[in-house]
PyMOL Python script that loads the backbone (N, CA, C, O; Angstrom):
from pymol import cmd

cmd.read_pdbstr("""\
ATOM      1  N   UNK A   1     -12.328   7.743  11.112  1.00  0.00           N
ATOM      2  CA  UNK A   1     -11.754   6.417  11.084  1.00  0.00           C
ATOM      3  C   UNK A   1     -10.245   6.555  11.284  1.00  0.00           C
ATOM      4  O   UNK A   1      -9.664   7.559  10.872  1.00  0.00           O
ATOM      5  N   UNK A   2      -9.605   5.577  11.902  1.00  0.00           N
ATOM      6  CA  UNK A   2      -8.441   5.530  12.183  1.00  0.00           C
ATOM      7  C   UNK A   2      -7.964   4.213  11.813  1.00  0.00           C
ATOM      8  O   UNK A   2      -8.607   3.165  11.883  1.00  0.00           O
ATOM      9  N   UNK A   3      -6.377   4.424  11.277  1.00  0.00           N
ATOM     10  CA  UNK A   3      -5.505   3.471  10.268  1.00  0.00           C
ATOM     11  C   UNK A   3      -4.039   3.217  11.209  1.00  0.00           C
ATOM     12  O   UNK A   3      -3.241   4.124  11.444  1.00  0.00           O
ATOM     13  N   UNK A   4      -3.883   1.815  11.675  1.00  0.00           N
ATOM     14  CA  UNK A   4      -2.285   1.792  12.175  1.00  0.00           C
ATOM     15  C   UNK A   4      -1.387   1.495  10.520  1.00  0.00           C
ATOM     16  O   UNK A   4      -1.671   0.585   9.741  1.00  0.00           O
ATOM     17  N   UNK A   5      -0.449   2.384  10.345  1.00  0.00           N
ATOM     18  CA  UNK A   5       0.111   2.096   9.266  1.00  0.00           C
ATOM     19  C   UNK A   5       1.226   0.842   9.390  1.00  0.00           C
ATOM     20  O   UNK A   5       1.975   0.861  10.367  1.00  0.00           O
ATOM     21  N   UNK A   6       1.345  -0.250   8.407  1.00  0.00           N
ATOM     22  CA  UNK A   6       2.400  -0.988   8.635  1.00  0.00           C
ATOM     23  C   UNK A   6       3.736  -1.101   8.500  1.00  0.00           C
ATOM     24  O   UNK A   6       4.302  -0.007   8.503  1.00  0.00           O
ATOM     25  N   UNK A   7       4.424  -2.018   8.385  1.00  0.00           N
ATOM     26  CA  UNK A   7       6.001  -1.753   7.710  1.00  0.00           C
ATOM     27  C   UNK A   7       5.790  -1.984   6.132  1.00  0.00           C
ATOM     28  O   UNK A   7       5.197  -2.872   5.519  1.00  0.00           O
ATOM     29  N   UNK A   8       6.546  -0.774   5.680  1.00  0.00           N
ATOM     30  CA  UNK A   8       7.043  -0.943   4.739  1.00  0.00           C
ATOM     31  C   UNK A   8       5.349  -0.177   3.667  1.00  0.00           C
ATOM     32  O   UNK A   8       5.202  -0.506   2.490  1.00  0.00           O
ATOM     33  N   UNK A   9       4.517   0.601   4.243  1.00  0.00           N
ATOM     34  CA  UNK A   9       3.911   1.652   3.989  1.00  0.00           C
ATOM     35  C   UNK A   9       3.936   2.870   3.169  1.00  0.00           C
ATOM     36  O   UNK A   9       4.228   3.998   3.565  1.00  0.00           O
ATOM     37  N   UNK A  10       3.653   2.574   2.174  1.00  0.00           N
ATOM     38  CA  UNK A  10       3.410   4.670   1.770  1.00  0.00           C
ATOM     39  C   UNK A  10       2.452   5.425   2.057  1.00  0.00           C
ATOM     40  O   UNK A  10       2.015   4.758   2.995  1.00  0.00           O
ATOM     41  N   UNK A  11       1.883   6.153   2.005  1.00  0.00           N
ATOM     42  CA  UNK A  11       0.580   7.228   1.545  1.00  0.00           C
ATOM     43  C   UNK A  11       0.037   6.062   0.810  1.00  0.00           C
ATOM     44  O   UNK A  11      -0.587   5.172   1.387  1.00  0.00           O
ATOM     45  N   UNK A  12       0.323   6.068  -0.717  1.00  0.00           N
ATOM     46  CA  UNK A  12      -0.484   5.289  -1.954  1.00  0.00           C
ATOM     47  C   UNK A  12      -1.290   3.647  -1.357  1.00  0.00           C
ATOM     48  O   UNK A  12      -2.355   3.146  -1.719  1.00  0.00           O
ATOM     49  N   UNK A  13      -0.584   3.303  -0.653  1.00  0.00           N
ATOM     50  CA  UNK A  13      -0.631   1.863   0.246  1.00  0.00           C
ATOM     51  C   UNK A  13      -1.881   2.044   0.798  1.00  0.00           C
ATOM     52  O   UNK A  13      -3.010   1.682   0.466  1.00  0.00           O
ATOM     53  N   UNK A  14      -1.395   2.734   1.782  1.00  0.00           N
ATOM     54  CA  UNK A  14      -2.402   3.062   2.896  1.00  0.00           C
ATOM     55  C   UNK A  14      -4.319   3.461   1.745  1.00  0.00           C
ATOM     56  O   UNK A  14      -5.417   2.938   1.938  1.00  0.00           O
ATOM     57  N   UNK A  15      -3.983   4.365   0.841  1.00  0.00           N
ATOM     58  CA  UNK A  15      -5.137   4.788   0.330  1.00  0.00           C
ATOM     59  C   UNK A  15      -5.464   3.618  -0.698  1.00  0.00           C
ATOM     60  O   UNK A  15      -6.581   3.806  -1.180  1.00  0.00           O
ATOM     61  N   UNK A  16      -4.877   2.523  -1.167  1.00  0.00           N
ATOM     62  CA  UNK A  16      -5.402   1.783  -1.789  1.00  0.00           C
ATOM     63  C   UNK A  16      -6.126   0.278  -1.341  1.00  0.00           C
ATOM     64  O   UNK A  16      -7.003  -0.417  -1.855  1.00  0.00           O
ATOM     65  N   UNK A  17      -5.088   0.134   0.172  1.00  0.00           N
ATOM     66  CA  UNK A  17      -5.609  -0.813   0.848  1.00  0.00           C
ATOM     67  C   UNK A  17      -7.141  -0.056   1.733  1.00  0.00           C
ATOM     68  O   UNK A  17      -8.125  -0.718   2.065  1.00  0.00           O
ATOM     69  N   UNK A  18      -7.038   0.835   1.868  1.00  0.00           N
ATOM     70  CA  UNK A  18      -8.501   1.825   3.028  1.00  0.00           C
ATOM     71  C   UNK A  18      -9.435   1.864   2.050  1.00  0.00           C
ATOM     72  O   UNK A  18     -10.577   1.522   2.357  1.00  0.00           O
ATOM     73  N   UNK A  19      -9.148   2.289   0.667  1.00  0.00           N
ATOM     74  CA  UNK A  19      -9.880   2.929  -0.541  1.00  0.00           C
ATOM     75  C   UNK A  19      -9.927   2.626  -1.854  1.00  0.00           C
ATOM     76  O   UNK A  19     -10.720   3.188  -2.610  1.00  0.00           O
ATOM     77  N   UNK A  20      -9.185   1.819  -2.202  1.00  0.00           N
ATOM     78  CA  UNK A  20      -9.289   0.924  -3.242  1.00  0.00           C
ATOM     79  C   UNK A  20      -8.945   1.611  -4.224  1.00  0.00           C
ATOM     80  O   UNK A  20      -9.168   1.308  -5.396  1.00  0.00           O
ATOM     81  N   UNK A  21      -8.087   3.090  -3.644  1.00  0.00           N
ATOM     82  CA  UNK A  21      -7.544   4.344  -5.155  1.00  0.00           C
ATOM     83  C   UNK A  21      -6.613   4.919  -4.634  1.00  0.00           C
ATOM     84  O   UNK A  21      -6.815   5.622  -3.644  1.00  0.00           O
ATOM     85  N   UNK A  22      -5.604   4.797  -5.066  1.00  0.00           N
ATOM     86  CA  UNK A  22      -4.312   5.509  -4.516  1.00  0.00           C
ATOM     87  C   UNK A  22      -4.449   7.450  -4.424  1.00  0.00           C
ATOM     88  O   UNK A  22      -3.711   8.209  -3.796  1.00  0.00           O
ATOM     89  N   UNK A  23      -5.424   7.734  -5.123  1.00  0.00           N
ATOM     90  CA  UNK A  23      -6.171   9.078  -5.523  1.00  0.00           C
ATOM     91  C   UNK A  23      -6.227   9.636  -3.774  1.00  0.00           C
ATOM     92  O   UNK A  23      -5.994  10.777  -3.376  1.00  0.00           O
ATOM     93  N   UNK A  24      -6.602   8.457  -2.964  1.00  0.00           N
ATOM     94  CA  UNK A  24      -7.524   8.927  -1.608  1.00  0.00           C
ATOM     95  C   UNK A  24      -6.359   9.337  -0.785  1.00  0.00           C
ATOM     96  O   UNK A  24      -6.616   9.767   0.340  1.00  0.00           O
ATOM     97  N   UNK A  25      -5.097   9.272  -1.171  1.00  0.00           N
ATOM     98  CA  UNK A  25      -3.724   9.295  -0.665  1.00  0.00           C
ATOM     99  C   UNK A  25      -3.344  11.527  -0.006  1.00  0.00           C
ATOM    100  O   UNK A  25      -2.820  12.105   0.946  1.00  0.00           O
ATOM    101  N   UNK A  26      -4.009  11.873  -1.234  1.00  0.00           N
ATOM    102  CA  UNK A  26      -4.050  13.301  -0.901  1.00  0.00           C
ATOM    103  C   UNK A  26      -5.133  13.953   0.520  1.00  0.00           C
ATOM    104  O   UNK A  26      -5.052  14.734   1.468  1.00  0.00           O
ATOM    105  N   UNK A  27      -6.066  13.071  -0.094  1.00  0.00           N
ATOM    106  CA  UNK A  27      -7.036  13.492   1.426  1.00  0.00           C
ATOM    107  C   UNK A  27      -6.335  12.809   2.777  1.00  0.00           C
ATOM    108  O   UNK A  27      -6.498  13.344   3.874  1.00  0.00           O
ATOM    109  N   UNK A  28      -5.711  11.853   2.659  1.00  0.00           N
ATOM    110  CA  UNK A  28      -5.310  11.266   4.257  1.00  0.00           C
ATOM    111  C   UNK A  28      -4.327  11.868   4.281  1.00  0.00           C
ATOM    112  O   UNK A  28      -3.988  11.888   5.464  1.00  0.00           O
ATOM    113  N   UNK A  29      -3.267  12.661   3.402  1.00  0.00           N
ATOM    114  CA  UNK A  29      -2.341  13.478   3.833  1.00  0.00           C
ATOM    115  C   UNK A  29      -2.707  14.712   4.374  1.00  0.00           C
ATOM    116  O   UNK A  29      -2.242  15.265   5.370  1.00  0.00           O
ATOM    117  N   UNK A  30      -3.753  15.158   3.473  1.00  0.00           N
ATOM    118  CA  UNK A  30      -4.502  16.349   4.387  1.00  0.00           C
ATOM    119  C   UNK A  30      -4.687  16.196   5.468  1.00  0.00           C
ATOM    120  O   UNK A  30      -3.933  16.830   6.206  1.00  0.00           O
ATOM    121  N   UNK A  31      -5.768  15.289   6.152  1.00  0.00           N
ATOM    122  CA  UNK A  31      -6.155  15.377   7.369  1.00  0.00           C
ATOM    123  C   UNK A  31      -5.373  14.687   8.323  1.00  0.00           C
ATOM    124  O   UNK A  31      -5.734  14.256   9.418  1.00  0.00           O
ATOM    125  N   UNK A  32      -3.725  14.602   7.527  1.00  0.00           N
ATOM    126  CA  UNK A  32      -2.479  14.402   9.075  1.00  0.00           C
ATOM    127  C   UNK A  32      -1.532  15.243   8.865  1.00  0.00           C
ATOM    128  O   UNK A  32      -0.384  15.124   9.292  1.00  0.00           O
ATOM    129  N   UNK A  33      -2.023  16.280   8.090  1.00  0.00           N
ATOM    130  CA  UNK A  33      -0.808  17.257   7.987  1.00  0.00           C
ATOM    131  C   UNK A  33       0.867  16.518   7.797  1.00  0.00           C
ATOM    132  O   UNK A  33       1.844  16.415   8.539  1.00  0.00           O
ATOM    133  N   UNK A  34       0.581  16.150   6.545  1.00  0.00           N
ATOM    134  CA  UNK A  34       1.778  15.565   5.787  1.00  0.00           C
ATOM    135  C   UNK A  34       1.725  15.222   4.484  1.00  0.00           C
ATOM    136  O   UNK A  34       0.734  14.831   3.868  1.00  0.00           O
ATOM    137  N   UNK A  35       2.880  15.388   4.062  1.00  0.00           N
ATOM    138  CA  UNK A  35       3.325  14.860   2.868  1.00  0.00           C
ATOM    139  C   UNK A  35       2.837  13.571   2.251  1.00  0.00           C
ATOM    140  O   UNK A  35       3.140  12.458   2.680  1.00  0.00           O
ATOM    141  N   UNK A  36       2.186  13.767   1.382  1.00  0.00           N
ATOM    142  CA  UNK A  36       1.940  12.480   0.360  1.00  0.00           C
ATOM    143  C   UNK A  36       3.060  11.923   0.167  1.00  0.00           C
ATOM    144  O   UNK A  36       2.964  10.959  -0.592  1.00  0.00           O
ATOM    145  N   UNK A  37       4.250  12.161   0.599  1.00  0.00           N
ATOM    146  CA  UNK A  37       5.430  11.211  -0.345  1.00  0.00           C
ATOM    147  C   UNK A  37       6.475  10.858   1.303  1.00  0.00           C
ATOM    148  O   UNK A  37       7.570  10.306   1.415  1.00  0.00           O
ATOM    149  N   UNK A  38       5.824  11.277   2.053  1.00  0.00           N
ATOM    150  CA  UNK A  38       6.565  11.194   3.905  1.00  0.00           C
ATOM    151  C   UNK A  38       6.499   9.716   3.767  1.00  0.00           C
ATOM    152  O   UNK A  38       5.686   9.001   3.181  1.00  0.00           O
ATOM    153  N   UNK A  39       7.531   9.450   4.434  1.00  0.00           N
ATOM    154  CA  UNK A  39       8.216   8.149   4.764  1.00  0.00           C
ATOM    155  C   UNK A  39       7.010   7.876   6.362  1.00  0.00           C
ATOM    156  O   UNK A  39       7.021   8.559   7.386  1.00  0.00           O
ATOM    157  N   UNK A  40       6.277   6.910   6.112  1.00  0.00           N
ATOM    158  CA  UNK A  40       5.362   6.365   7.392  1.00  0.00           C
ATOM    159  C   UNK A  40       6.508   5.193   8.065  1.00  0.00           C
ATOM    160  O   UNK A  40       7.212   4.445   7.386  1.00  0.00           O
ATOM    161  N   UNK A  41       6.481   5.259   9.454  1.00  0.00           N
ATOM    162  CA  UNK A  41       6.913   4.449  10.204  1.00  0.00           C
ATOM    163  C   UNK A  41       5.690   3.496  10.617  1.00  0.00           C
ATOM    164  O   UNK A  41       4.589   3.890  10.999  1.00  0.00           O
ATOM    165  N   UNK A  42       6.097   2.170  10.466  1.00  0.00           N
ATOM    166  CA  UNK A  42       5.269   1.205  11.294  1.00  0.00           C
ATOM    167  C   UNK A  42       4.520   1.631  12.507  1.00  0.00           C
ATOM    168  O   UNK A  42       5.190   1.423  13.519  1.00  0.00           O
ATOM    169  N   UNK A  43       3.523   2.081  12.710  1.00  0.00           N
ATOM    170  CA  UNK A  43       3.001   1.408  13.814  1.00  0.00           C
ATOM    171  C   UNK A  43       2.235   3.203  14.349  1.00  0.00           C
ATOM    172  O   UNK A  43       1.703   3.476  15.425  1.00  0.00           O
ATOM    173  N   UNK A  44       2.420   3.954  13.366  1.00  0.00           N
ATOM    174  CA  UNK A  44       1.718   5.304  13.609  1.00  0.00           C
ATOM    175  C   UNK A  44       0.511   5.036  13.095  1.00  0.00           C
ATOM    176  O   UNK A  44       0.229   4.131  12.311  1.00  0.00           O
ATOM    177  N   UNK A  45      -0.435   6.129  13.720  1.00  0.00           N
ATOM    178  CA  UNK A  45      -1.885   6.105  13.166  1.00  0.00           C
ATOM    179  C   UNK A  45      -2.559   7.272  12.483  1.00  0.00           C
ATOM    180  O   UNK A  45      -2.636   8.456  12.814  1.00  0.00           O
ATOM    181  N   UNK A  46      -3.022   6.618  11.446  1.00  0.00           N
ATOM    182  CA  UNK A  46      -3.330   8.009  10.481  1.00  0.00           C
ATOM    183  C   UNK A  46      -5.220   8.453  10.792  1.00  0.00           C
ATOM    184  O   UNK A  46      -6.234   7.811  11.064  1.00  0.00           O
ATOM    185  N   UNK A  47      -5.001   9.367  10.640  1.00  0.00           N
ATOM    186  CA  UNK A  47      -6.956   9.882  10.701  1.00  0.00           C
ATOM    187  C   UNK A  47      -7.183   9.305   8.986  1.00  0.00           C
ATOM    188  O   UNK A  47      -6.350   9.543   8.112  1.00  0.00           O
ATOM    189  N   UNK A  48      -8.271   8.639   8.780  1.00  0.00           N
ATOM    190  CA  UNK A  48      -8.759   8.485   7.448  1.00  0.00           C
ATOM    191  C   UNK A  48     -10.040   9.232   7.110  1.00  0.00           C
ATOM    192  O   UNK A  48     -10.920   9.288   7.969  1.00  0.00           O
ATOM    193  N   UNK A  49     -10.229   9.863   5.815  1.00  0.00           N
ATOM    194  CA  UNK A  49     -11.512  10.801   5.650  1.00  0.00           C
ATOM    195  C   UNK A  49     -12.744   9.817   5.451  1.00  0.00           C
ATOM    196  O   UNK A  49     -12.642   8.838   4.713  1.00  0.00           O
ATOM    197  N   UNK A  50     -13.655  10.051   5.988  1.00  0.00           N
ATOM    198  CA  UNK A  50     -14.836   9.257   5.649  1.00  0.00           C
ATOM    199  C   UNK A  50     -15.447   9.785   4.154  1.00  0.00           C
ATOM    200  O   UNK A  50     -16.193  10.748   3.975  1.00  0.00           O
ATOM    201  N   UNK A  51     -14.992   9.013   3.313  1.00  0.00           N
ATOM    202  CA  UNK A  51     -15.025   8.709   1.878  1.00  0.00           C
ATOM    203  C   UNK A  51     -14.989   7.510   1.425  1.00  0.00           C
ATOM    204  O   UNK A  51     -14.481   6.475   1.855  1.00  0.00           O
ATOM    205  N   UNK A  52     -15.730   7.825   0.284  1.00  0.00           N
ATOM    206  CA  UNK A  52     -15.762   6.435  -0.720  1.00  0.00           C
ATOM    207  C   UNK A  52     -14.810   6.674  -2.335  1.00  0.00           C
ATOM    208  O   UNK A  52     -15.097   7.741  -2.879  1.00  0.00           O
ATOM    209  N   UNK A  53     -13.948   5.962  -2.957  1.00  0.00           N
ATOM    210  CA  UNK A  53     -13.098   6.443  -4.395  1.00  0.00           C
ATOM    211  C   UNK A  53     -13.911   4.941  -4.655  1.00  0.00           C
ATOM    212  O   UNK A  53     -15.089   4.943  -5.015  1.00  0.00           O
ATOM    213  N   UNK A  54     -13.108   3.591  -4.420  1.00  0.00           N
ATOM    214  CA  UNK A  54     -13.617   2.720  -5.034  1.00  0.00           C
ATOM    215  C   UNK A  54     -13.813   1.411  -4.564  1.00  0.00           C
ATOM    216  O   UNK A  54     -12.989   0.501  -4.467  1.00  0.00           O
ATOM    217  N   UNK A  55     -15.105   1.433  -4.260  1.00  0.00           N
ATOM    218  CA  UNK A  55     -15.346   0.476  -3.425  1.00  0.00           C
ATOM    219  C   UNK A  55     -15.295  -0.770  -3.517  1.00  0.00           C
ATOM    220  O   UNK A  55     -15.452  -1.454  -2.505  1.00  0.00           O
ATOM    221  N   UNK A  56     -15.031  -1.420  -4.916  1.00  0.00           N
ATOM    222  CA  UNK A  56     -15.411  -2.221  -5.224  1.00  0.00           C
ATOM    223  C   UNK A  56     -13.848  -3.033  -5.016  1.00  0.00           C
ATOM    224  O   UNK A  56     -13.702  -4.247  -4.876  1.00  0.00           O
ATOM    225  N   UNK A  57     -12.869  -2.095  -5.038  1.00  0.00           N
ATOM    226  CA  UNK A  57     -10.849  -2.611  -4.844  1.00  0.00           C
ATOM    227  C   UNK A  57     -11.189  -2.413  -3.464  1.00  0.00           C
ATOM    228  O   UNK A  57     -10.855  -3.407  -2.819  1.00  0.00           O
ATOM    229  N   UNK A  58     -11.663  -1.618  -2.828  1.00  0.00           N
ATOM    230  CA  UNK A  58     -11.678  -1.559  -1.387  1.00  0.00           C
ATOM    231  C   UNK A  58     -12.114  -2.842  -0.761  1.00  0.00           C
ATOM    232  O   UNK A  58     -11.343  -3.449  -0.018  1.00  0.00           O
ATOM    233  N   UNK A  59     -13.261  -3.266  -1.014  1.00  0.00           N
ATOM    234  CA  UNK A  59     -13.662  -4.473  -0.557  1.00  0.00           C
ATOM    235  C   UNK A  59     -13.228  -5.545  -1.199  1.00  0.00           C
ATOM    236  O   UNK A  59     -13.557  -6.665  -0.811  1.00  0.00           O
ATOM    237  N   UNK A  60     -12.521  -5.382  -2.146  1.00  0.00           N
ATOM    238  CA  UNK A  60     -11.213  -6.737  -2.473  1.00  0.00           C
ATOM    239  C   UNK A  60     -10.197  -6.397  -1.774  1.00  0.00           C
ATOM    240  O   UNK A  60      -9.339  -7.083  -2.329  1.00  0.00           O
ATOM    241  N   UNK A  61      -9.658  -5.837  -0.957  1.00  0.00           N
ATOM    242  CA  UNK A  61      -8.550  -5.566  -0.850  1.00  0.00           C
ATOM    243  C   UNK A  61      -8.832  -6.046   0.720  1.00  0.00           C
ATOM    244  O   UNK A  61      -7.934  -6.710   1.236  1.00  0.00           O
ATOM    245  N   UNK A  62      -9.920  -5.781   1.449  1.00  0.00           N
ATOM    246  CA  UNK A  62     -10.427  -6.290   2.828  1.00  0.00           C
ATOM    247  C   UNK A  62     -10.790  -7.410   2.811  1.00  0.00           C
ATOM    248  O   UNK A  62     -10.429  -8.080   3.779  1.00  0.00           O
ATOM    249  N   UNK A  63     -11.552  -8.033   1.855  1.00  0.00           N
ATOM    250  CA  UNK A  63     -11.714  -9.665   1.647  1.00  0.00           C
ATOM    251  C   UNK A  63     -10.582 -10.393   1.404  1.00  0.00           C
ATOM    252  O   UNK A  63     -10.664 -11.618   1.484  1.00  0.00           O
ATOM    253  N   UNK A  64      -9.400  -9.807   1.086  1.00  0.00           N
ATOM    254  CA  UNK A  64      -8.395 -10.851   0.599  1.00  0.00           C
ATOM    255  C   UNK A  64      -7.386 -10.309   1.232  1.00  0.00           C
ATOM    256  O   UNK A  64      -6.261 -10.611   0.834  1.00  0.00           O
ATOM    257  N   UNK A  65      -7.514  -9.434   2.300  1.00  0.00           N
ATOM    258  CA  UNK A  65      -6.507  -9.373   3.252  1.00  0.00           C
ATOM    259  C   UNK A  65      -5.295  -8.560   2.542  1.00  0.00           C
ATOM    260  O   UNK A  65      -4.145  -8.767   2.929  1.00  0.00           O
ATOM    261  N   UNK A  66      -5.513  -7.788   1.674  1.00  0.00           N
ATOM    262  CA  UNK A  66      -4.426  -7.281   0.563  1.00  0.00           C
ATOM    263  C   UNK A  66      -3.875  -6.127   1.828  1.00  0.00           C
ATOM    264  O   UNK A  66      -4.606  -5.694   2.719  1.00  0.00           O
ATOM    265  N   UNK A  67      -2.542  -5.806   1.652  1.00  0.00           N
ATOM    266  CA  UNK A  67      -1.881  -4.750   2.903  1.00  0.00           C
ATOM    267  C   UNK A  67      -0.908  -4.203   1.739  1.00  0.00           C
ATOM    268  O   UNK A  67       0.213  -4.681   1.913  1.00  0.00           O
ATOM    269  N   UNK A  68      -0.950  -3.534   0.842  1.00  0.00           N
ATOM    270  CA  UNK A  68       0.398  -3.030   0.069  1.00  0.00           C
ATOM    271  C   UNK A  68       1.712  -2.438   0.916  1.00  0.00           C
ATOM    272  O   UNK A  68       1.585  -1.491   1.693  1.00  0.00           O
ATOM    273  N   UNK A  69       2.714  -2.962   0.726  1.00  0.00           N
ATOM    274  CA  UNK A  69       3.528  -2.459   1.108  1.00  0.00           C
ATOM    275  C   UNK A  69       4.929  -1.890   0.671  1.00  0.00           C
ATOM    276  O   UNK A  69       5.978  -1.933   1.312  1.00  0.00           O
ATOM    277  N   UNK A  70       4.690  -1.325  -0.621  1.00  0.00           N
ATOM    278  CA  UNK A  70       5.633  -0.910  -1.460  1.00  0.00           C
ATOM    279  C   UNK A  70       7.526  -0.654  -1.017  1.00  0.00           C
ATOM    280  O   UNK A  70       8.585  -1.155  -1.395  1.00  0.00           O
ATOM    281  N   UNK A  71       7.106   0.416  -0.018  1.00  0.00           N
ATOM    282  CA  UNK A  71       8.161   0.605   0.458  1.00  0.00           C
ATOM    283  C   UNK A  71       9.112  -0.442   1.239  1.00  0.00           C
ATOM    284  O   UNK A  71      10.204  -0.375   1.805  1.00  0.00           O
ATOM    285  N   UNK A  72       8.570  -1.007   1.097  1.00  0.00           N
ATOM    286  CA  UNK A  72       9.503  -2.910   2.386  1.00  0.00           C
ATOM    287  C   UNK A  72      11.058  -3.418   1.331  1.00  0.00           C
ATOM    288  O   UNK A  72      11.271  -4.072   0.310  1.00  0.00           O
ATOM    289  N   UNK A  73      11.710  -2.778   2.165  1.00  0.00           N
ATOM    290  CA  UNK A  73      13.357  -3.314   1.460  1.00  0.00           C
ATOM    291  C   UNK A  73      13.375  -5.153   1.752  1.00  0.00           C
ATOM    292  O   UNK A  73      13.484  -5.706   2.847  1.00  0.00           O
ATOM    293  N   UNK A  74      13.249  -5.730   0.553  1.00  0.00           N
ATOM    294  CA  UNK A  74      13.147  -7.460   0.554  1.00  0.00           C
ATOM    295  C   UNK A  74      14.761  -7.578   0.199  1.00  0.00           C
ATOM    296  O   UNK A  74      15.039  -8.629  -0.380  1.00  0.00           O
ATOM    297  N   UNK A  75      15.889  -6.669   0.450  1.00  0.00           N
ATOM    298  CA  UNK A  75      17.267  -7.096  -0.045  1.00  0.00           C
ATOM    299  C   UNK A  75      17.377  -8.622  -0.282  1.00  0.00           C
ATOM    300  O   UNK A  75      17.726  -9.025  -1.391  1.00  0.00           O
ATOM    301  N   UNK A  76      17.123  -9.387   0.607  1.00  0.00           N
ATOM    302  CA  UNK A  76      17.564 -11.022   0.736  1.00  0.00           C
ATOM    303  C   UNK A  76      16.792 -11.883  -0.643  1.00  0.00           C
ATOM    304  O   UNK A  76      17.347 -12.761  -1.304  1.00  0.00           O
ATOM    305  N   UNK A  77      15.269 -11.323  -0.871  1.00  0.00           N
ATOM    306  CA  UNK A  77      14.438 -12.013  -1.468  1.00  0.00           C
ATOM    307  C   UNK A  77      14.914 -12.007  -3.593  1.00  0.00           C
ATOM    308  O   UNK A  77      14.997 -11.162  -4.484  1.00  0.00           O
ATOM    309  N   UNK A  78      15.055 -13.219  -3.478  1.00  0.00           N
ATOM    310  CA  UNK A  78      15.091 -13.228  -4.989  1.00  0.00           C
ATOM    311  C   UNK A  78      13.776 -13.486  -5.702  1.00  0.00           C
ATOM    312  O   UNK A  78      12.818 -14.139  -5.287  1.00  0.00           O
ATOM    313  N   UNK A  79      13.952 -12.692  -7.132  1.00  0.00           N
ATOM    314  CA  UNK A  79      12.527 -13.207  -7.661  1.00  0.00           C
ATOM    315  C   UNK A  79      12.582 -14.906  -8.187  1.00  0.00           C
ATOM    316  O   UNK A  79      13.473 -15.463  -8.829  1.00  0.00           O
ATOM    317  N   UNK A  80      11.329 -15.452  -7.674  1.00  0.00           N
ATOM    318  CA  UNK A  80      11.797 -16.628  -8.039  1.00  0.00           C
ATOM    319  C   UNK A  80      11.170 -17.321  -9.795  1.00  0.00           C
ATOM    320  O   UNK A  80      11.446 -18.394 -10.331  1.00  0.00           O
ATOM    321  N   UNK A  81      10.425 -16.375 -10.201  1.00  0.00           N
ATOM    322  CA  UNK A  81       9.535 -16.471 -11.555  1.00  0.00           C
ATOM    323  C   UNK A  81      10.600 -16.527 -12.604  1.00  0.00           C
ATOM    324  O   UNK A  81      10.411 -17.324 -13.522  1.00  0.00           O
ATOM    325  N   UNK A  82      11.951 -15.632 -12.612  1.00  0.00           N
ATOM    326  CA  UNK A  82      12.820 -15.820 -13.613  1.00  0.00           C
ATOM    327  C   UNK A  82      14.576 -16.405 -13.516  1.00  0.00           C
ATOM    328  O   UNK A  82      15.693 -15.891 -13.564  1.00  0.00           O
ATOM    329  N   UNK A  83      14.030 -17.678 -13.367  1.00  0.00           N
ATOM    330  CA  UNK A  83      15.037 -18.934 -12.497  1.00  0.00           C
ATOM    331  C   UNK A  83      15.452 -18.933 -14.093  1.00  0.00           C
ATOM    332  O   UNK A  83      14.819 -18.493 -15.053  1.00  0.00           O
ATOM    333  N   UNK A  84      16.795 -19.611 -14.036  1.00  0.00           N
ATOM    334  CA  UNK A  84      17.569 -19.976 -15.120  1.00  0.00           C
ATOM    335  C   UNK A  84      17.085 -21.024 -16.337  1.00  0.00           C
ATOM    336  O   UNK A  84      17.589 -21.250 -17.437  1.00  0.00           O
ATOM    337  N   UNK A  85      15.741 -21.639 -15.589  1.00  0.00           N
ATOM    338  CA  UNK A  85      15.076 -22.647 -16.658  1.00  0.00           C
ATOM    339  C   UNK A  85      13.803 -21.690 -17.294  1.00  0.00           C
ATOM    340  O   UNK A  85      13.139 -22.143 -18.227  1.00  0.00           O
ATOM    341  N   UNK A  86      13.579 -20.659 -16.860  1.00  0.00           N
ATOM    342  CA  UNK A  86      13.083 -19.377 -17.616  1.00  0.00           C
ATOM    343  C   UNK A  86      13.671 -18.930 -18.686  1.00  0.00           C
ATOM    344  O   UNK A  86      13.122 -18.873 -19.786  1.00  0.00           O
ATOM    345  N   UNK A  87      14.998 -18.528 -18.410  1.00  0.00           N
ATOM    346  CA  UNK A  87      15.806 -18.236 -19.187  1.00  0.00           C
ATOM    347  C   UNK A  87      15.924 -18.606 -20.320  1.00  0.00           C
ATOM    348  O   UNK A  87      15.727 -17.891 -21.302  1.00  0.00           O
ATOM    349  N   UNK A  88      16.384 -20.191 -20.349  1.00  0.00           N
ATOM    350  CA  UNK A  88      16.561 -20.595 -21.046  1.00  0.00           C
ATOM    351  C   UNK A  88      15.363 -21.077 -22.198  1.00  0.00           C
ATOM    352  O   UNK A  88      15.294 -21.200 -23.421  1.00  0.00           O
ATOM    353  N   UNK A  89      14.542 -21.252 -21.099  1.00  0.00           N
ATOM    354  CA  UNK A  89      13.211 -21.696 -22.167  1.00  0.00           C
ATOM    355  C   UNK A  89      12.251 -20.570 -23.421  1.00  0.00           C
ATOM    356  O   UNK A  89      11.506 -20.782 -24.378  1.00  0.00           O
ATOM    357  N   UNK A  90      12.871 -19.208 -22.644  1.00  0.00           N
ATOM    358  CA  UNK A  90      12.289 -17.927 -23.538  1.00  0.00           C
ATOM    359  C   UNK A  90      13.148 -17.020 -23.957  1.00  0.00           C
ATOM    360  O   UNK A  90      12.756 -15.854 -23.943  1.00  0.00           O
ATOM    361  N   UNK A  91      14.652 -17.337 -24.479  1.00  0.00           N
ATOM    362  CA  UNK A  91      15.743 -16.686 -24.770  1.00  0.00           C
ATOM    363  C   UNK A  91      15.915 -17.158 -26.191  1.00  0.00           C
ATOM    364  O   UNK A  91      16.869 -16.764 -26.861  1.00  0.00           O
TER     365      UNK A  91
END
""", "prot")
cmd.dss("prot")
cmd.show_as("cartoon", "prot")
cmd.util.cbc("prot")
cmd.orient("prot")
């Protein structure tokens, strides 16, 4: 099986969105000869091992379109959950 990795991608990403266990992250580094912790560029393609960790996040993660993307610099994005009427209401 083959994986285009996206922006803003790790290893852990990739094996939790394919596999539903960040665990599966060591085998897809194996079989691309790389680093579990290598910086993925958008738009490369990884070999994935034909395995199962957990199927049950796997197929939530394909039903609901889940794409982790840990690594994605959001500089601009503020969190918007702890606005100043947060603040104030639980301070």
């Amino acid at each position: 099986m083959r994986y285009t990795v996206k922006d803003g991608q790790t290893m852990a990403d990739v094996a939790i969105e394919c596999f539903g266990a960040w665990e599966a992250m060591t085998e897809i580094a194996r079989l691309n000869n790389a680093s579990m912790t290598a910086e993925l560029k958008a738009g490369i393609v990884l070999s994935l091992p034909d395995a199962v960790w957990n199927r049950t996040m796997e197929g939530w993660c394909r039903d609901n379109e889940v794409s982790p993307a840990t690594a994605r610099n959001e500089g601009g994005v503020r969190m918007k959950v702890f606005t100043e009427e947060f603040t104030e209401e639980f301070s």
